[in-house]
N, C-alpha and C positions, 0 to 999 in steps of 0.2 A: 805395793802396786798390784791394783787386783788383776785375775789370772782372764785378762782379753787381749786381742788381736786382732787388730784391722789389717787388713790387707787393700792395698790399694793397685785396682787394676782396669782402668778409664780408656782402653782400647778395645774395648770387645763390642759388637756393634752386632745388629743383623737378628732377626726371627729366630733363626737357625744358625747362631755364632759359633766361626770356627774356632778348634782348639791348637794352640801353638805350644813349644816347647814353654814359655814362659809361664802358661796358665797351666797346663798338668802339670808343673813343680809346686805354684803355690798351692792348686786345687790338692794334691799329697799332701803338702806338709800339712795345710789342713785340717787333714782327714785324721791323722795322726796326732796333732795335737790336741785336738778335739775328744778324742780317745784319752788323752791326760790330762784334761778339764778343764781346757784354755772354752772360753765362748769367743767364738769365732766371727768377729763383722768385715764388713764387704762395703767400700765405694770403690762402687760401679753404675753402671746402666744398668734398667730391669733385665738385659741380656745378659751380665753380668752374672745376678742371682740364676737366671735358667740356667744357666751352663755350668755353674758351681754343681745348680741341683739335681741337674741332669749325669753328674758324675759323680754323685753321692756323697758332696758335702753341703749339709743347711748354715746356712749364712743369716745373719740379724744384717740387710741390704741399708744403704745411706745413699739415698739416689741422685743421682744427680741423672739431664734428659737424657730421656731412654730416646734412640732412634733406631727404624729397622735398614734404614739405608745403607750400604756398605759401598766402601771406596776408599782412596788413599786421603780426600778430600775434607771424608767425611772425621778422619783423626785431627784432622787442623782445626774444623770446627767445635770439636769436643775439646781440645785444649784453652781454645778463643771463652766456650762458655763456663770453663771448671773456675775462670778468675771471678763468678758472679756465685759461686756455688761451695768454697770454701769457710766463709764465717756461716754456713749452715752446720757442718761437719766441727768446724771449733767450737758450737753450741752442744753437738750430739757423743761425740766421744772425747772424753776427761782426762780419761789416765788411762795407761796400759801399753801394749807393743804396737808400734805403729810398723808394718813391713812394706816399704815400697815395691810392686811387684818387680821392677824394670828403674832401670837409669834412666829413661825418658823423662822428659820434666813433666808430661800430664802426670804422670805416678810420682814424680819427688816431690813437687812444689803443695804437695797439702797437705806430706809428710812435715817439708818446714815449717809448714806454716804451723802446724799443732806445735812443733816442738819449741819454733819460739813464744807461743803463746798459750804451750800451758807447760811449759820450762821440764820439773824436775817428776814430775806426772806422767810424762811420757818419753816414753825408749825408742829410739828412731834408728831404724835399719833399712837398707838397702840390698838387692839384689844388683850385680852389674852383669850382663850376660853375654854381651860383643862390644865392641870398639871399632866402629867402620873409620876405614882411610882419613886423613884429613884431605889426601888427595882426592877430593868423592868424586871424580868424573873418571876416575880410572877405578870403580866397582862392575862387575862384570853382570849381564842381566840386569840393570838397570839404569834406567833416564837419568839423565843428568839431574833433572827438576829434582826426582823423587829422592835422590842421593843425596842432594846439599841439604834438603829441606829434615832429612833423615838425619843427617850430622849436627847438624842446628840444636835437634832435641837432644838428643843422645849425650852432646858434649855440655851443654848447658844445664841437664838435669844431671850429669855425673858430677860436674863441679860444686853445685850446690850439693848436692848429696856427700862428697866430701868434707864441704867445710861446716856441713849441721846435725848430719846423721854421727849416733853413737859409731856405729861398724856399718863396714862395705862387704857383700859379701860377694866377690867374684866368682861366677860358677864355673871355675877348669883354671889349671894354672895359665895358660895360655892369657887367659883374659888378666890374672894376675900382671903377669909380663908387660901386658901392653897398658896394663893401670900405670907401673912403672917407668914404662919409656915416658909417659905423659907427664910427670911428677907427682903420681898419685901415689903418696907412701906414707906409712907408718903402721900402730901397733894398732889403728881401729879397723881394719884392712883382713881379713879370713878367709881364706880360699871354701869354699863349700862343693859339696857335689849333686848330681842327681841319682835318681835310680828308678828300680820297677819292684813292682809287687810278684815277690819270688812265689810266695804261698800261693796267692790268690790264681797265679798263671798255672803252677802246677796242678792245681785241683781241676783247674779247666782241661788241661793238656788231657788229665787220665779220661775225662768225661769223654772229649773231643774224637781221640784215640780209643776208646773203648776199653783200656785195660789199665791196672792196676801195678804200681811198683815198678816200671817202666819207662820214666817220665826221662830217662836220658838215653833212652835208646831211639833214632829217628824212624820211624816209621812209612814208607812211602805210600801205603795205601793212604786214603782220605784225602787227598789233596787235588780239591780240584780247581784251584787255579797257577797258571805258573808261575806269576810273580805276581807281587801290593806292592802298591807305594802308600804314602801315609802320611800325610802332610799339611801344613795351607798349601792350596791351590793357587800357588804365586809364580811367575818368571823367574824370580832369584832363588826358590824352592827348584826348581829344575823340571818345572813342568812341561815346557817345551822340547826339552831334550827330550826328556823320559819319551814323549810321544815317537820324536823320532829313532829312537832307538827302537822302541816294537814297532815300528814301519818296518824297519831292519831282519829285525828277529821274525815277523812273520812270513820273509820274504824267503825263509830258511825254513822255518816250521810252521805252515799254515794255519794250524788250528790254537798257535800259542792265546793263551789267551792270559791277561794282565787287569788288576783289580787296582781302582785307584777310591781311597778311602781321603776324606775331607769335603773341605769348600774354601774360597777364598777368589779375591778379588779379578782373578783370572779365569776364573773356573768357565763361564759361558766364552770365550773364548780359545779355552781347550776345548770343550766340545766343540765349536764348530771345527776345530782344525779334525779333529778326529772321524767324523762326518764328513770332511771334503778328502780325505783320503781312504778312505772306506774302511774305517777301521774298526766301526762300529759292530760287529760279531767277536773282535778280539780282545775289546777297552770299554770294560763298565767302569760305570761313575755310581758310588754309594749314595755320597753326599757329607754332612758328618756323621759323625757313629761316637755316643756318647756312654752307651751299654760296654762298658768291660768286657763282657761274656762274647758279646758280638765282635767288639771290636778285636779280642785275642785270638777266638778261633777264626776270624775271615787272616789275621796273620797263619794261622798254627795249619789252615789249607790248605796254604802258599809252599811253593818250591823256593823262592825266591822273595828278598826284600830289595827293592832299587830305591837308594837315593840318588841321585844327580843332580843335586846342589850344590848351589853355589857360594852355599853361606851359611857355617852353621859352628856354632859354641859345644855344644854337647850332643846335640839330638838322643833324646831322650827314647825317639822310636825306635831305634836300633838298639839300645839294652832291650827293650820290648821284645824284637825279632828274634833276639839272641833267645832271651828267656823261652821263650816257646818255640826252637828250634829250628827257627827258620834263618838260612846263612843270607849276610848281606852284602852287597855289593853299592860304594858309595865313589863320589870324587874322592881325590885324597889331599884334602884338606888339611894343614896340618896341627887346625885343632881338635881335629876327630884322631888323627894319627894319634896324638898325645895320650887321648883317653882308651883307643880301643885297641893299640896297638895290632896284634898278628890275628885277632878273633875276627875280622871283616875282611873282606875283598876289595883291595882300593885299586883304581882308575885313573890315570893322568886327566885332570880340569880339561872339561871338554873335550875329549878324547871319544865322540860317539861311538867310531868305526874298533875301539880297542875293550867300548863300553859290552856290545853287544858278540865282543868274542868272547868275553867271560860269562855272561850272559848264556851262549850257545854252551861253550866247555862245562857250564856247570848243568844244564840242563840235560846236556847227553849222557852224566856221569854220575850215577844212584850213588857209588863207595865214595865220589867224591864230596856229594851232598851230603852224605851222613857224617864224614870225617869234621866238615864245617861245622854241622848243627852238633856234634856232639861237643868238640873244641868254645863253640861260643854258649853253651850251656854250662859250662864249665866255667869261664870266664867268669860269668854276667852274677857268678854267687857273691861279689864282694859289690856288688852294688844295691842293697837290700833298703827299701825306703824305711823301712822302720828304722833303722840304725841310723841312718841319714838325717830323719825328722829328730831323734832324739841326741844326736851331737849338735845336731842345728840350734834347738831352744836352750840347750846348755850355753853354748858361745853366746847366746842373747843375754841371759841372764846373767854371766860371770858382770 
């Protein structure tokens, strides 16, 4: 089987597409197999290839329509159209690894499709990365509509990826578990994990910081914002909270100010809210940030990382935070508990008023900022993407 890899990843949409935890795992592995002389192809949208190449992996693209529109809307329609754009894709890739980026069926069903029609030519694998309720009207931060419709994909592209894909790979035991409650079992089944680029932050930290052989000692000068978030720019990401929590936090420290990094479906409606409460001298908006270098040091500025989400498998930006020293403060979820145990500051789910006391506590508190940032620098050394991407192709290959 010669040495290629498709990846397949049919929700990125948008000019300026955002990046999710899903797409900087496969955009890594990637980069790193690519490094061990896999040729690496891509169906997606032309948004797709930008955003691969904007995060410094080149992709041989299989396009299926590119659109710049973004919305929840606009994934229904890219599903509707990938059933006319499949026997294009069985024409163009033969043989090799086929990796569905996600359990959703726009990413499984062209995985099956190659595999039942070019059989023993091609190696079919799966990413599973959450499991929402079958209950989906009790998901919190989210419509009812968006929740069923969300389950629909999710469980109908997990099942066929079960019953055609060689291996599943569940990213955190957690999602493991809930494979299991469902009766998703057996020995094609591997727990996998994510991580961050340990070298690549270090090298930036000494730059950032100015000095040399230092990189776990926290440093308070240079830091000039109080806290990043880092995200899509969604309601179930925890976009509204976050606002009103520095509503909170300003109303304590005037001048706090808070950096939010991404874009996504809610984003012009976080801005207005931040605008109609005047919070506009305290809450920039970036946009995305696809530069590493940009992206690490506006983390490695920060006093603070805030998640307040409401829904997440791994989050991949918090080994980030960690790496570059910045302490994080999230909900406590308990499949972030699982992965990050005592190295993060966790929050009871929606707990604004208890969000922005740790928030205040850690911001008044230089020995206690450094105890964090040193603790999760520490932590975050057994999450190394290299080690990661190459136990991953091993479990492919056995």
């Amino acid at each position: 089987m010669k040495n290629k890899i498709l990846f397949i990843s049919n929700s990125i949409v948008g000019k300026n597409p955002g990046i999710s935890g899903g797409e900087s795992r496969f955009i890594e592995l990637g980069k790193n197999w690519q490094k061990k002389g896999y040729e690496i192809h891509l169906m997606s949208s032309e948004s797709g290839k930008i955003l691969c190449e904007k995060m410094g992996l080149k992709v041989i693209l299989h396009r299926i329509p590119s659109s710049y529109s973004e919305g929840r809307w606009e994934i229904i329609k890219r599903t509707i159209q990938l059933l006319f754009y499949v026997p294009t894709i069985l024409e163009e890739f033969k043989e090799g690894i086929v990796y569905s980026t996600s359990e959703q069926i726009y990413d499984v069903w062209p995985g099956v499709f190659l595999k039942l029609y070019r059989g023993k030519n091609i190696k079919f694998v799966s990413a599973v990365h959450w499991l929402p309720p079958w209950f989906f009207w009790l998901r919190k931060s989210s419509t009812w509509l968006n929740s069923m419709l969300f389950l629909m994909s999710e469980r109908a592209g997990l099942y066929l990826a079960f019953v055609f894909a060689d291996k599943l790979f569940p990213v955190s035991k957690d999602t493991f578990y809930d494979m299991k409650k469902n009766m998703i079992l057996g020995n094609k089944i591997h727990i996998v994990k994510c991580g961050v680029n340990i070298n690549e932050i270090e090298d930036i930290k000494k730059k950032v910081f100015g000095r040399k052989g230092e990189s776990h000692k926290y440093i308070v000068v240079n830091k000039k914002y109080d806290a990043v978030f880092m995200k899509r720019i969604q309601r179930v990401k925890g976009i509204f909270d976050l606002i009103e929590i520095w509503e909170q936090v300003v109303k304590q420290k005037n001048n706090a100010s808070l950096l939010i990094i991404g874009s996504g479906i809610d984003e012009n409606e976080a801005k207005r809210i931040v605008k109609e409460k005047g919070l506009e001298n305290n809450i920039k908006f970036t946009g995305a940030v696809y530069s590493a270098k940009e992206k690490y040091t506006y983390i490695m500025q920060s006093k603070l990382f805030l998640l307040p989400s409401y829904e997440e498998n791994w989050a991949i930006v918090i080994g980030e935070s960690l790496a570059c020293g910045t302490p994080v403060i999230t909900y406590n979820l308990y499949e972030l508990e699982e992965v990050w145990e005592d190295s993060i500051e966790f929050v009871e789910l929606s707990d604004i008023s208890a969000f922005v006391d740790r928030v205040i506590k850690l911001l008044n508190d230089d020995n206690l900022l450094k105890d964090k940032s040193i603790r999760g620098q520490e932590y975050i050394k057994r999450y190394d993407w290299k080690q990661i991407a190459d136990a991953e192709i091993e479990l492919i290959n056995k």
